[in-house]
Structures are given as structure tokens and as C-alpha cells.
N, CA, C and O of each residue as an XYZ file, in Angstrom:
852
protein
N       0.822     -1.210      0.000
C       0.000      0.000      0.000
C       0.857      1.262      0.000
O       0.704      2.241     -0.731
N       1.540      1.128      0.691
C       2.774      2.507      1.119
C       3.582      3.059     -0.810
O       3.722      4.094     -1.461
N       3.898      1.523     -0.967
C       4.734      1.466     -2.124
C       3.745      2.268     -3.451
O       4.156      3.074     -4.286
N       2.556      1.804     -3.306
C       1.427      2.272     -4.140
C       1.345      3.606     -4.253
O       1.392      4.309     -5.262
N       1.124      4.089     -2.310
C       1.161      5.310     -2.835
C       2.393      6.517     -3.358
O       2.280      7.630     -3.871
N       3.482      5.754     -2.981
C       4.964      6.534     -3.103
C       4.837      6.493     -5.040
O       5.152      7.406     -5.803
N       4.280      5.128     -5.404
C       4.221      5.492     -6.902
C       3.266      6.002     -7.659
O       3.298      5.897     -8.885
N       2.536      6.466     -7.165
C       1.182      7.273     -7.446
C       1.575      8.631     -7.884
O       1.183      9.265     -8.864
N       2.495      8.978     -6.891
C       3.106     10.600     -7.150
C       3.584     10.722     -8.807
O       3.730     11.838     -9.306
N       3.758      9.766     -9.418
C       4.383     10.013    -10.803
C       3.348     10.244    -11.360
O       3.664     11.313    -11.883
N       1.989     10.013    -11.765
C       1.824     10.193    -12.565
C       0.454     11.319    -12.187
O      -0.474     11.505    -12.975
N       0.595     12.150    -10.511
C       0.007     13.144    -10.643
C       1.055     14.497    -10.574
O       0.675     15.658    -10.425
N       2.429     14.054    -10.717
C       3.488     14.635    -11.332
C       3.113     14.986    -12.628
O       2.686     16.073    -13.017
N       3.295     14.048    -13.207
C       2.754     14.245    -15.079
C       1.371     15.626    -14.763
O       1.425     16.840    -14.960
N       0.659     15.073    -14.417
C      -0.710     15.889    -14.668
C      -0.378     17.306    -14.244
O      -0.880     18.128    -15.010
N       0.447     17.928    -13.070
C       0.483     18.760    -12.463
C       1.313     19.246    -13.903
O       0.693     19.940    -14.708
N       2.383     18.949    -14.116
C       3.303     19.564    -15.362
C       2.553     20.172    -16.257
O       2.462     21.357    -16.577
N       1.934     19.050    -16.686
C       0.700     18.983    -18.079
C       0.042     20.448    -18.249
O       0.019     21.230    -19.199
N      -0.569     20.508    -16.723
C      -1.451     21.666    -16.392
C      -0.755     23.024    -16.431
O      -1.022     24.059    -17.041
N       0.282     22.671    -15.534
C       1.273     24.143    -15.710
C       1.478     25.072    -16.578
O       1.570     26.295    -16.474
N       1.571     24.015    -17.863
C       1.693     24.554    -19.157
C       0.929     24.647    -20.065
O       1.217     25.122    -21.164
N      -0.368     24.120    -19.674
C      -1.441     24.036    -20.759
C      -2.709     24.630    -20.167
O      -3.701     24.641    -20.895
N      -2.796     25.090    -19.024
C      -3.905     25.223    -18.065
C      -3.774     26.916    -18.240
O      -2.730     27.521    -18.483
N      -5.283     27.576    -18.024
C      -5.386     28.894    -17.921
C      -5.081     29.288    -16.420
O      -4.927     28.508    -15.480
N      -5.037     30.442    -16.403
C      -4.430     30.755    -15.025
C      -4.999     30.628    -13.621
O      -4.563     30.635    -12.470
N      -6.399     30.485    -14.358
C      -7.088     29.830    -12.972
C      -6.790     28.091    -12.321
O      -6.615     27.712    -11.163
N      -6.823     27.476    -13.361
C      -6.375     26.693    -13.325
C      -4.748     25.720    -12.298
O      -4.520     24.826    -11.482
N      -3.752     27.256    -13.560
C      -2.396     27.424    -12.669
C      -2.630     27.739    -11.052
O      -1.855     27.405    -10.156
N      -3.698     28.356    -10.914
C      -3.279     29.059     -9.452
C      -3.994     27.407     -8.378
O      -3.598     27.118     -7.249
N      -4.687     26.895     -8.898
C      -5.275     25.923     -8.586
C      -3.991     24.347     -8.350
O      -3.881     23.445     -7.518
N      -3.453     24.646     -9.267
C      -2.097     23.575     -9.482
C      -1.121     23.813     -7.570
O      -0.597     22.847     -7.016
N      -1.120     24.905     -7.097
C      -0.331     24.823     -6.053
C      -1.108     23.708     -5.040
O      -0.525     22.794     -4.457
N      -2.348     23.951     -4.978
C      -3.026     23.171     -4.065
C      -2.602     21.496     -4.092
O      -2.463     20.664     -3.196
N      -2.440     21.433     -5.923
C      -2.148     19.973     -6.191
C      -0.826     19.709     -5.765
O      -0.387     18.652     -5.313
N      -0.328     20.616     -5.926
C       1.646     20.620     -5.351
C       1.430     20.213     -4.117
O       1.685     19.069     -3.742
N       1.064     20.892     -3.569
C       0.766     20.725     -2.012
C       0.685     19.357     -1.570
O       1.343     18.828     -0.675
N      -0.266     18.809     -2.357
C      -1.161     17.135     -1.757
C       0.271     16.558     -2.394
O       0.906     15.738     -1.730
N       0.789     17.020     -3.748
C       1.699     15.638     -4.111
C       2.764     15.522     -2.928
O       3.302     14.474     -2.569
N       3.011     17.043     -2.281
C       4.320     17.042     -1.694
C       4.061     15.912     -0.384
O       4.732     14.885     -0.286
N       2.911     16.315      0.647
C       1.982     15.695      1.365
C       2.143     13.935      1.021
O       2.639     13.111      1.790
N       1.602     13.676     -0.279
C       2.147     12.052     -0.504
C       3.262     11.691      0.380
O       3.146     10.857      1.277
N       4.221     12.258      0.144
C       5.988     11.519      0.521
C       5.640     11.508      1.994
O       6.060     10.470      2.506
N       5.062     12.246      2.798
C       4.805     12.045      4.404
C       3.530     11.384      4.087
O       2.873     12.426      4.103
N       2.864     10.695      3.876
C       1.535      9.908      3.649
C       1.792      8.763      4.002
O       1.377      8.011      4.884
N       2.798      8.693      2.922
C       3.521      7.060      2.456
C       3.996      6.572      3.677
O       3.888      5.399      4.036
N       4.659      7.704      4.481
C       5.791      7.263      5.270
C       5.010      6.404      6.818
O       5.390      5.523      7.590
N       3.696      7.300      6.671
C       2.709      7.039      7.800
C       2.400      5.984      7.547
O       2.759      5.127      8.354
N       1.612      5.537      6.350
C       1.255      4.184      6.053
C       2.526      3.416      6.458
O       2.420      2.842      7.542
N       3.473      3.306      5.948
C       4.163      2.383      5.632
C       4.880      1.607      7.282
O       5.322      0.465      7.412
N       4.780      2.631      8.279
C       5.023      2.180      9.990
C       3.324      1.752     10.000
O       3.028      0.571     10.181
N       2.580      2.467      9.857
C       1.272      1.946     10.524
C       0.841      0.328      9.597
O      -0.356      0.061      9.492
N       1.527     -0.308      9.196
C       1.185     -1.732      8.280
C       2.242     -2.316      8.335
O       2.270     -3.458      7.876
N       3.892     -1.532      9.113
C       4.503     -2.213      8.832
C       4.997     -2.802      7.687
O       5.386     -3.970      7.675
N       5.008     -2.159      6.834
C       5.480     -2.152      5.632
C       6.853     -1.691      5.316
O       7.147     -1.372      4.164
N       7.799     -1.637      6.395
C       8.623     -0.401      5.921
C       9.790     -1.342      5.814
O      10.025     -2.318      6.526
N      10.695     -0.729      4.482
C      11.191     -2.239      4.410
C      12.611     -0.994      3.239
O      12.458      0.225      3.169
N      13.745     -1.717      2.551
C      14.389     -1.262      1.661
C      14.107     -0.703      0.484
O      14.601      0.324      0.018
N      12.931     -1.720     -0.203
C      12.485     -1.386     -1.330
C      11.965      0.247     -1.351
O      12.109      1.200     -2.117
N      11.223     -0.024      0.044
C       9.791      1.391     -0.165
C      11.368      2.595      0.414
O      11.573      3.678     -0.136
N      11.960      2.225      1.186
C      12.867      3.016      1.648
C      13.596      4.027      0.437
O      13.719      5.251      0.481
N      14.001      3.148     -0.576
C      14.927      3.502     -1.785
C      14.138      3.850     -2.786
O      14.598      4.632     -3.617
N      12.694      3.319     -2.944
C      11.700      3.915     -4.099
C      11.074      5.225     -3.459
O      10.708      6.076     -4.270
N      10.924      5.464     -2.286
C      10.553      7.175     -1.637
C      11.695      8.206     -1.545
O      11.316      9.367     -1.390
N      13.277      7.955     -1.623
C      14.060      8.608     -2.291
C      14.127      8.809     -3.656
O      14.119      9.970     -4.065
N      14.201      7.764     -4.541
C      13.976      8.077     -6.041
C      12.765      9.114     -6.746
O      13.016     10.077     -7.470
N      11.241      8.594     -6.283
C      10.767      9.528     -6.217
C      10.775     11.070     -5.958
O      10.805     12.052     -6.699
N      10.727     10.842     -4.308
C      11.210     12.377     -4.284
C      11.647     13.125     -4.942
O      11.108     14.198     -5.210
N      13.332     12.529     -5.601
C      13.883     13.001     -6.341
C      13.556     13.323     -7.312
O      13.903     14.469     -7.598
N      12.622     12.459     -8.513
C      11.977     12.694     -9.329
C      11.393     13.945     -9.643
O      11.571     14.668    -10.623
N      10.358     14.138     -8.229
C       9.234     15.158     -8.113
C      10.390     16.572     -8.208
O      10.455     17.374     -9.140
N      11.179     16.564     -7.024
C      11.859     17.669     -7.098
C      12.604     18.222     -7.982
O      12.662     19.353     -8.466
N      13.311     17.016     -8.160
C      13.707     17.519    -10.281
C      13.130     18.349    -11.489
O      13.531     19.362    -12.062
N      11.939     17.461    -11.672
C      10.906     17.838    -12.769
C      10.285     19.372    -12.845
O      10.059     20.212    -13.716
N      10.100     19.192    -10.962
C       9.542     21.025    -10.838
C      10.226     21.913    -10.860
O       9.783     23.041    -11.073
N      11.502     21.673    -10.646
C      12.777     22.755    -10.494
C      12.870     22.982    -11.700
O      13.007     24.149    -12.067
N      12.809     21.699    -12.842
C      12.927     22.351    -14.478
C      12.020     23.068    -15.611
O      11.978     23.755    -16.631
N      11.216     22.238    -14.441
C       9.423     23.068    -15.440
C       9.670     24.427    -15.009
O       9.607     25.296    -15.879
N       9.978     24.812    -13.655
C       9.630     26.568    -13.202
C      10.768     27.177    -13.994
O      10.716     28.349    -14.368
N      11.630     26.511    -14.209
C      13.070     27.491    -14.832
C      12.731     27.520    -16.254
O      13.169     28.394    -17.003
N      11.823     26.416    -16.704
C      11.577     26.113    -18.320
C      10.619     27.445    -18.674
O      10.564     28.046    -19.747
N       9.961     27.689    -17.569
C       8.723     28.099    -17.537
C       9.046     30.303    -17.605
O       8.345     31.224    -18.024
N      10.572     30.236    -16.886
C      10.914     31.689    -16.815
C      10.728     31.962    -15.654
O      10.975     33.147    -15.431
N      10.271     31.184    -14.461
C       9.764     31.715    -12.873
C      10.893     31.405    -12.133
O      10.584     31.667    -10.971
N      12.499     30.822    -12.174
C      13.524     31.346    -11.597
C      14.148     30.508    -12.444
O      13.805     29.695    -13.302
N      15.315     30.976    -11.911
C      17.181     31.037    -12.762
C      17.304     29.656    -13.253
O      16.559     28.903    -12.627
N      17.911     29.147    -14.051
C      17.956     27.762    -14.771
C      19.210     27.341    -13.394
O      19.086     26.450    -12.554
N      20.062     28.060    -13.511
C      20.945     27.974    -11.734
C      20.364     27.031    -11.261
O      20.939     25.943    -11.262
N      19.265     27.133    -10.801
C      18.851     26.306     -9.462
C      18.779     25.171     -9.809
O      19.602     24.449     -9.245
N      17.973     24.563    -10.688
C      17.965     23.130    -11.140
C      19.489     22.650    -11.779
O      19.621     21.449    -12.020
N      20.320     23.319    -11.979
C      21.720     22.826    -12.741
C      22.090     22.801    -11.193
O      22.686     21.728    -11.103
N      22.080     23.242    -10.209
C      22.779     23.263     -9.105
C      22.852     22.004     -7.782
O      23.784     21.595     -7.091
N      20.731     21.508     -7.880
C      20.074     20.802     -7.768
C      20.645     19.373     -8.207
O      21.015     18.527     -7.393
N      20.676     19.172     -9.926
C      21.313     18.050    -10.272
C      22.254     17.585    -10.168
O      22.423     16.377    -10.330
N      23.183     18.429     -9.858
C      24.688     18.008     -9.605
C      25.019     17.523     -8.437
O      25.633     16.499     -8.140
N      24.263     18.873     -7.403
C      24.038     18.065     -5.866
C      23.663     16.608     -5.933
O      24.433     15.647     -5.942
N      22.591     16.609     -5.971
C      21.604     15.052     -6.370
C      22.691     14.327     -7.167
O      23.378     13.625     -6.425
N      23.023     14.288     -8.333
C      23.830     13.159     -8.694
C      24.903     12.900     -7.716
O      25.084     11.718     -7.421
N      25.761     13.935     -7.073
C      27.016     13.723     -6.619
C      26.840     12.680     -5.268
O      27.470     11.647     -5.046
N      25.504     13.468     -4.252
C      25.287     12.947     -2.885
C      24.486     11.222     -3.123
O      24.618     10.185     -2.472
N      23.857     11.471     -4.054
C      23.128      9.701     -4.322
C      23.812      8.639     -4.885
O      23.548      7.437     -4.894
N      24.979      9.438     -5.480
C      26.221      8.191     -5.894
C      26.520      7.603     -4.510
O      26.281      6.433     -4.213
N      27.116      8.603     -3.607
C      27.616      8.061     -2.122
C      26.348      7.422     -1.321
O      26.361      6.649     -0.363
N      25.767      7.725     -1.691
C      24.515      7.069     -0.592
C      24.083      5.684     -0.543
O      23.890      4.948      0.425
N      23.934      5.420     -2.200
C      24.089      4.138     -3.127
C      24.772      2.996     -2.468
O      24.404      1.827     -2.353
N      26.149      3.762     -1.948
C      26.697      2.666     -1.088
C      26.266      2.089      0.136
O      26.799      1.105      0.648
N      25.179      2.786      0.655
C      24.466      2.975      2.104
C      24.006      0.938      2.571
O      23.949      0.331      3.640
N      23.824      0.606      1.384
C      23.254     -0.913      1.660
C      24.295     -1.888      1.850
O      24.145     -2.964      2.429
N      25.789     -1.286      1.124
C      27.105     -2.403      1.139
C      27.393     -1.870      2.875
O      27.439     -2.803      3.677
N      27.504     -1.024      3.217
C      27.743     -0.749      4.574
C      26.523     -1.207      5.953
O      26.591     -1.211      7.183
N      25.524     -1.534      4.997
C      24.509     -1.945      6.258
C      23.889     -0.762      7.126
O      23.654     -0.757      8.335
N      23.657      0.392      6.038
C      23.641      1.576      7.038
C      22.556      2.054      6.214
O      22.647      1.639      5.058
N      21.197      3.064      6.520
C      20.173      3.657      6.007
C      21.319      5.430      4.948
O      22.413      5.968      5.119
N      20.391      5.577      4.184
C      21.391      6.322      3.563
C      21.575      7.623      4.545
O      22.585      8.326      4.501
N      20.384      7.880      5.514
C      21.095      9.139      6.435
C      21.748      8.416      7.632
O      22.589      8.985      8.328
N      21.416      7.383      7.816
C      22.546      6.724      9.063
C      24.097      6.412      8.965
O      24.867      5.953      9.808
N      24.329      6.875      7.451
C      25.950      6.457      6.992
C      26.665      7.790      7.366
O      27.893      7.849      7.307
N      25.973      8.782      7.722
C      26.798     10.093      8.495
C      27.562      9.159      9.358
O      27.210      7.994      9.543
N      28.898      9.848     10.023
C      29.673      9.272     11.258
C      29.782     10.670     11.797
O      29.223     10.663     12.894
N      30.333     12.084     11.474
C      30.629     12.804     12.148
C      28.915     13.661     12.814
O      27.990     13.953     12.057
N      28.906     13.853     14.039
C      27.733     14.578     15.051
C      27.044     15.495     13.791
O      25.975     15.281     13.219
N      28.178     16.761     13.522
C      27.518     17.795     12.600
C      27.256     17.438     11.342
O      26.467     18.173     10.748
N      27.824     16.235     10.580
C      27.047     15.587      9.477
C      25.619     15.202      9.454
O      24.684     15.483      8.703
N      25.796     14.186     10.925
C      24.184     14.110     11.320
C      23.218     14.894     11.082
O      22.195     14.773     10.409
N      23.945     16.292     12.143
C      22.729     17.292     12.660
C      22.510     18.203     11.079
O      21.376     18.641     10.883
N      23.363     18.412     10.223
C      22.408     19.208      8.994
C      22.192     18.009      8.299
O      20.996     18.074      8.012
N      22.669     16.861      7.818
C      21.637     15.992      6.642
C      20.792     14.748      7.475
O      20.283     13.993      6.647
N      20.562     14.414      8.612
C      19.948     13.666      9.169
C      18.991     13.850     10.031
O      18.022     13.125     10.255
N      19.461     15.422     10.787
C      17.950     15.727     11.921
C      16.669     15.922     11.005
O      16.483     16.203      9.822
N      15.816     15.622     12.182
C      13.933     15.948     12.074
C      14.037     17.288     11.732
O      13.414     17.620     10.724
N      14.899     18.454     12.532
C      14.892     19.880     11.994
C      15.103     19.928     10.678
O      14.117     20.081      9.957
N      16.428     19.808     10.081
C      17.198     20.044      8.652
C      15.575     19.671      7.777
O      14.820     20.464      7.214
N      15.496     18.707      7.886
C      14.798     17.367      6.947
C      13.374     18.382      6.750
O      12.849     18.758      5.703
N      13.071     18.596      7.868
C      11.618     19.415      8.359
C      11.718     20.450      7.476
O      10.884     20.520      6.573
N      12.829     21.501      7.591
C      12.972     23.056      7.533
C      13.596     22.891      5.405
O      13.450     23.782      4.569
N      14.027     21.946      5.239
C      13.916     21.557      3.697
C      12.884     21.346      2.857
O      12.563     21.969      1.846
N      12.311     20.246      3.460
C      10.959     20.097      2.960
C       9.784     21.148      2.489
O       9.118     21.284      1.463
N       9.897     22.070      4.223
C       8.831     22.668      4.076
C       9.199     23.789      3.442
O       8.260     24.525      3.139
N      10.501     24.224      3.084
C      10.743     24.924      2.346
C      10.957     24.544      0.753
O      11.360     25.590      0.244
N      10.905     23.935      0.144
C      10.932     23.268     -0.945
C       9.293     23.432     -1.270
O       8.906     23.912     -2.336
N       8.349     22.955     -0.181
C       7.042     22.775     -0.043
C       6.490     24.152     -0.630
O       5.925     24.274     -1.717
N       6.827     25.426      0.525
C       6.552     26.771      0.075
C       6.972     27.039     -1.221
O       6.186     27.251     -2.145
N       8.050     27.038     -1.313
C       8.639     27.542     -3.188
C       7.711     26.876     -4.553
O       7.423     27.506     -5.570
N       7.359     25.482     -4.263
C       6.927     24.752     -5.217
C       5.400     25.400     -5.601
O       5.014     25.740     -6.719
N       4.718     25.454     -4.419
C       3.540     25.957     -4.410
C       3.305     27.408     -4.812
O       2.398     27.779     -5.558
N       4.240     28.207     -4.225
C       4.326     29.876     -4.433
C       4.432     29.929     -6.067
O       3.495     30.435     -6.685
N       5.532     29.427     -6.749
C       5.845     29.815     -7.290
C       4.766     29.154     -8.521
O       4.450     29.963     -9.393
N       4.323     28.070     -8.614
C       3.119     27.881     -9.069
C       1.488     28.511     -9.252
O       0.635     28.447    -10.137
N       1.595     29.203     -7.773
C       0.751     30.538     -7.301
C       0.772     31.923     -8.480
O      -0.226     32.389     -9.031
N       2.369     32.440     -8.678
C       2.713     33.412     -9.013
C       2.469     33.125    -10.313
O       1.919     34.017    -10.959
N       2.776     31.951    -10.952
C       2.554     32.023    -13.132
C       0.909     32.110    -13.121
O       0.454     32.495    -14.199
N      -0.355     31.739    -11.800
C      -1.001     31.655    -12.048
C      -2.059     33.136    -12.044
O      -3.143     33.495    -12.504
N      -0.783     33.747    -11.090
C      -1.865     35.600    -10.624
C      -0.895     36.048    -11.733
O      -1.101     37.260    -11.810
N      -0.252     35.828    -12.344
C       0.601     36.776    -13.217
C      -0.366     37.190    -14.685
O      -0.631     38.270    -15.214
N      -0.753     35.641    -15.045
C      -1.545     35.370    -15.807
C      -3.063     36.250    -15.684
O      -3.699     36.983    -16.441
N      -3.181     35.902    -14.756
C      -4.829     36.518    -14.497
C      -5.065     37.667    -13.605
O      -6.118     38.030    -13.081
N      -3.334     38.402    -13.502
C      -3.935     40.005    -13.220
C      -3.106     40.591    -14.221
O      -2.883     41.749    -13.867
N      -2.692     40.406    -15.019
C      -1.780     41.343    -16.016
C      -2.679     42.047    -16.636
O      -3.713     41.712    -17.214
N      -2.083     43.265    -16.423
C      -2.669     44.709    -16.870
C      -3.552     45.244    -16.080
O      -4.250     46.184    -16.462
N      -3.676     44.553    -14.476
C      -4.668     45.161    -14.017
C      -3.820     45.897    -12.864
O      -2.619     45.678    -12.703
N      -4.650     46.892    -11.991
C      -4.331     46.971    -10.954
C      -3.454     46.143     -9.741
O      -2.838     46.775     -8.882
N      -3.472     44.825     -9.775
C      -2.763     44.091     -8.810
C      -1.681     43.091     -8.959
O      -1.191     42.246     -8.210
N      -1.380     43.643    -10.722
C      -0.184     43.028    -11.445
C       1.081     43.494    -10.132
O       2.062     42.767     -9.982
N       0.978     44.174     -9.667
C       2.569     44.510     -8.915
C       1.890     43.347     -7.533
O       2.763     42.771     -6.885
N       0.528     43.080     -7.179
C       0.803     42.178     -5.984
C       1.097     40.895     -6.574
O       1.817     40.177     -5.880
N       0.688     40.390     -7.775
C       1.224     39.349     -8.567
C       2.822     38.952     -8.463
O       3.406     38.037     -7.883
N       3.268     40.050     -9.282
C       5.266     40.269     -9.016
C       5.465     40.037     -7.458
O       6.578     39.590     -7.178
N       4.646     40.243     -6.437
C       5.394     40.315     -5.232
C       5.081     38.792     -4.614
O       5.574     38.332     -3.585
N       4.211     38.183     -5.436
C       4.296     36.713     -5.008
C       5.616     35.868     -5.564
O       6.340     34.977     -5.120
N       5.526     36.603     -6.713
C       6.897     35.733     -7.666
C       7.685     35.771     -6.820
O       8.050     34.724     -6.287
N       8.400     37.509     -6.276
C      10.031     38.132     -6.134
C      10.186     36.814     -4.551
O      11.173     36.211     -4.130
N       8.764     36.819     -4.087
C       8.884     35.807     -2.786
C       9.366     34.271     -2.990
O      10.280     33.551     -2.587
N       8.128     34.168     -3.925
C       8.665     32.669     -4.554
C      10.042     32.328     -4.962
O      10.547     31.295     -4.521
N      10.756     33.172     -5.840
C      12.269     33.666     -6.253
C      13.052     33.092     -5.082
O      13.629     32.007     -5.001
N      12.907     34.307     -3.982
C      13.832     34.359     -2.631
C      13.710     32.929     -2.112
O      14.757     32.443     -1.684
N      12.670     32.211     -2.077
C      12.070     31.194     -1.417
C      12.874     29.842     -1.587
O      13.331     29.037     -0.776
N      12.865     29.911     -2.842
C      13.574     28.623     -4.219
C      15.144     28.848     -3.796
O      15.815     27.819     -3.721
N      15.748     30.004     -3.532
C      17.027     29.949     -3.497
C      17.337     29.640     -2.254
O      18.261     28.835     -2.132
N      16.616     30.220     -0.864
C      16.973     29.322      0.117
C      16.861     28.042      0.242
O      17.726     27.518      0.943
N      16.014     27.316     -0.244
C      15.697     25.910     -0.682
C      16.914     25.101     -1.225
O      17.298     23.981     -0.888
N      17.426     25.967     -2.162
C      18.613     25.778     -2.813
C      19.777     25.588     -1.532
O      20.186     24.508     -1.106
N      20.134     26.806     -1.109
C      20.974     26.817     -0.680
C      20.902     25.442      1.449
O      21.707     25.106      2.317
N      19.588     25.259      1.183
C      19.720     24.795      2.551
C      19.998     22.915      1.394
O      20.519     22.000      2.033
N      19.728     22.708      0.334
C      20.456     21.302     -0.220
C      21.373     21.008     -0.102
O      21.806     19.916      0.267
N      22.228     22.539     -0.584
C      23.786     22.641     -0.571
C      24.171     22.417      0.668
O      25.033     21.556      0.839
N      23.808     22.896      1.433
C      24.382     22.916      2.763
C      23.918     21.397      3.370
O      24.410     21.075      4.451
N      23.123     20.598      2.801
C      22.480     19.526      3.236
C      23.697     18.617      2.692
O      24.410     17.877      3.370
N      23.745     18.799      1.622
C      24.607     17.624      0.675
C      26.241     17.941      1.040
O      27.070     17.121      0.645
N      26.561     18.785      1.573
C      28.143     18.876      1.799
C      28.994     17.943      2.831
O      30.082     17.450      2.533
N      28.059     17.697      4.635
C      28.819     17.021      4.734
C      29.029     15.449      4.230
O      30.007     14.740      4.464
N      27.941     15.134      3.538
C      28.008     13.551      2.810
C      29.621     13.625      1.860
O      30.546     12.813      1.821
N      29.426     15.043      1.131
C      30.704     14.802      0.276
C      31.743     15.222      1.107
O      32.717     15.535      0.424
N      31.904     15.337      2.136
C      33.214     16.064      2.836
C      33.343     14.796      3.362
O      34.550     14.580      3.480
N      32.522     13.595      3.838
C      32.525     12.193      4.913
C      33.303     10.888      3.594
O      33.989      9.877      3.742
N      32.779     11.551      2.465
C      32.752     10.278      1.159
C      34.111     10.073      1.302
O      33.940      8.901      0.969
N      35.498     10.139      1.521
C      36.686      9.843      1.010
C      36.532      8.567      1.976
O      36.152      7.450      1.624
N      36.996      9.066      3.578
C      36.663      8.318      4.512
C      35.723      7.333      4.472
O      36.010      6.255      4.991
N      34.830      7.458      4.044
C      33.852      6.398      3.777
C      34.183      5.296      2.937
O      34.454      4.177      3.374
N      34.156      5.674      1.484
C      34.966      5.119      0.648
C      36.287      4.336      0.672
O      36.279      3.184      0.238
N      37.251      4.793      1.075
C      38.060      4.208      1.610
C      38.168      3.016      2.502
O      39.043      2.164      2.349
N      37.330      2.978      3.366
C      36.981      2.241      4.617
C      36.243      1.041      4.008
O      36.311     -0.036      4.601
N      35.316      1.178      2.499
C      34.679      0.369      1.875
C      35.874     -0.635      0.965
O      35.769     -1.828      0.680
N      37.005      0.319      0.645
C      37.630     -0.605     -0.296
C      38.376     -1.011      0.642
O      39.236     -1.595     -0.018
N      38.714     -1.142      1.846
C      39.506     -1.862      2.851
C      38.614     -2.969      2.993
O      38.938     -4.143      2.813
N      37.512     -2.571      3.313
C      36.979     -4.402      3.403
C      36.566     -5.245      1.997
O      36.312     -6.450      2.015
N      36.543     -4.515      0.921
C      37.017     -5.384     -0.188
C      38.148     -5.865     -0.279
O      38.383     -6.683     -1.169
N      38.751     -5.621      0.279
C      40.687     -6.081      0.232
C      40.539     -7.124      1.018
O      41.103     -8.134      0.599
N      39.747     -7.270      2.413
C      40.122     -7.797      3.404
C      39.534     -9.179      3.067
O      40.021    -10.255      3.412
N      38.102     -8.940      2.141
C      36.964    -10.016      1.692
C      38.478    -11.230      1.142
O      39.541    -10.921      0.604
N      37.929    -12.677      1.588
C      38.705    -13.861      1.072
C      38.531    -13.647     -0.555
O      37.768    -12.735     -0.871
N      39.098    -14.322     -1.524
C      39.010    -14.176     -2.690
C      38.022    -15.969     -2.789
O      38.399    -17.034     -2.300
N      36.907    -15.730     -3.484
C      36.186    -16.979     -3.806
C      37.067    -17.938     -4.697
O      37.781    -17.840     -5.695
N      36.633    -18.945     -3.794
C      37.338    -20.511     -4.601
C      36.776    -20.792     -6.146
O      35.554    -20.779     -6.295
N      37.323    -20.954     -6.886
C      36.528    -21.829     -8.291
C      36.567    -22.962     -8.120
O      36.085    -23.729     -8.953
């Protein structure tokens, strides 16, 4: 059930996109609400998946992929779209590729991919309930705002409240880049831990007996 719903998000991903770009602005302004519920899924799943006991590697590693997915797609649609800097999603992917290579290893070590921190302050920005919390819900705000803003842009231009329109964007803008910048700061100590880590991995490949033929 958990797994169901973690894969459900794809294809009201698709629809939300779909709409973004094809939907009138009432519509658009309507799309944040849907942002909202998809974001909502990824903590849904997570509830189900303790309350059934379901919680297992698979759903563990398919609610990261996802995620990732979701957060990807929207970072490129809004930049595709002209509602912030192409920056952010080039900044986004690189993070994401660099930190999920190391994480990847999280199962040869026997460790959850935020339990493979070793140093305290690695923990406390990519592993606490705060970090995790104060990302999310900021990712949460930007996704939605800024979905908000193509949709009042649309449907007050030329009127009187075109400048409160812009002042949802310039928010949404500011919003996306702290978002940004709290990833960066999320994903650094994984790559500052990876040598050490790494290392420590090819020592016990060395140490592994070599199989008989």
C-alpha cells in the first residue's frame, strides 16, 4: 500500500506539469493546491508504511527516487517556464547526482542512507527531524508559491494588482534559493565524509577472502 502510494506521485506529477503549461491561469493558481497534496504524498507514504509495517528497503529507496523525481521535474518546469534562474535546477542536479552516488553505497555498509553520516555535525544538517523538516517545508513553500505566481501573473496582467502578482513571484524567487541553498548545505557534509567512507569500503574489499573456483 505505502509502495502504491509513493508510486502514485508520478503520474500526478505528469498531470500537475501537463497543467502548468497548458492550463489557464485559474487553473495554474489551482495547481499549487495539487503541489501541495503531491508534496503531502511523501509524508503519507511514510505514515502508512510504519502503521502496516510495511517499511522495508524497497519502499525506503523507491521514496528517495521519487522524491527526487518530483523535485527535479519542478525545479525544471519553473526554470523552463521563466519563474527562476535555470541555476537552481543545474545546481540541484549536480548536488543530487554527486550525494546519491555516495549514498548508493548505504546498503554495502549496512547503514540507512542518512545513518551512513559518522561525524555529530554531518548528522545534525543531513539527518535531523529539523534540517529534513525546515527543507521540505521549504521546498514545499517555493513549489507551491511559485506555481501561485505564473497563475496571478496570468490573471492580473494589466490590471491593478499586477505589482501584488510580481510580489508573489520576487517571494517565490527568494524562497527557491533558500531551498537551494539549505540542499547545498544539506549535501556537503556527505561529500566532505565520502573519502573516509569510501576508503573504509575498499579496505573491506581487500580484506573479503578471494572466492574458490
Amino acid at each position: 500500500m505505502a509502495n502504491t502510494i509513493t508510486l502514485a506521485r508520478l503520474p500526478l506529477l505528469v498531470v500537475i506539469v501537463f497543467l502548468l503549461y497548458l492550463g489557464n491561469p485559474a487553473v495554474q493558481i489551482t495547481m499549487a493546491v495539487l503541489v501541495l497534496f503531491l508534496i503531502f504524498m511523501d509524508t503519507l507514504d511514510g505514515l502508512v508504511a510504519r502503521h502496516r509495517h510495511e517499511a522495508g528497503v524497497l519502499g525506503s529507496k523507491l521514496d528517495i527516487a521519487v522524491d527526487r523525481i518530483v523535485e527535479l521535474v519542478l525545479w525544471v518546469v519553473y526554470a523552463h517556464l521563466g519563474l527562476i534562474s535555470v541555476a537552481i535546477p543545474v545546481i540541484v542536479i549536480i548536488r543530487g547526482g554527486l550525494v546519491d552516488t555516495v549514498r548508493s553505497f548505504s546498503l554495502i555498509w549496512g547503514e540507512t542512507s542518512f545513518g551512513m553520516m559518522r561525524t555529530k555535525w554531518g548528522q545534525r544538517l543531513v539527518a535531523s527531524g529539523f534540517m529534513r523538516s525546515l527543507y521540505g517545508l521549504t521546498k514545499a513553500l517555493a513549489f507551491c508559491t511559485l506555481a501561485l505566481a505564473l497563475g496571478l501573473r496570468g490573471l492580473w496582467a494589466g490590471t491593478p494588482r499586477a505589482d501584488a502578482a510580481e510580489a508573489v513571484w520576487v517571494f517565490a524567487v527568494v524562497v527557491s534559493w533558500i531551498a537551494t541553498a539549505i540542499c547545498i548545505i544539506r549535501g556537503a557534509p556527505v561529500l566532505i565524509e565520502a573519502p573516509a567512507l569510501l576508503r573504509d569500503l575498499d579496505a573491506k574489499v581487500v580484506q573479503q577472502p578471494t572466492a574458490k573456483r
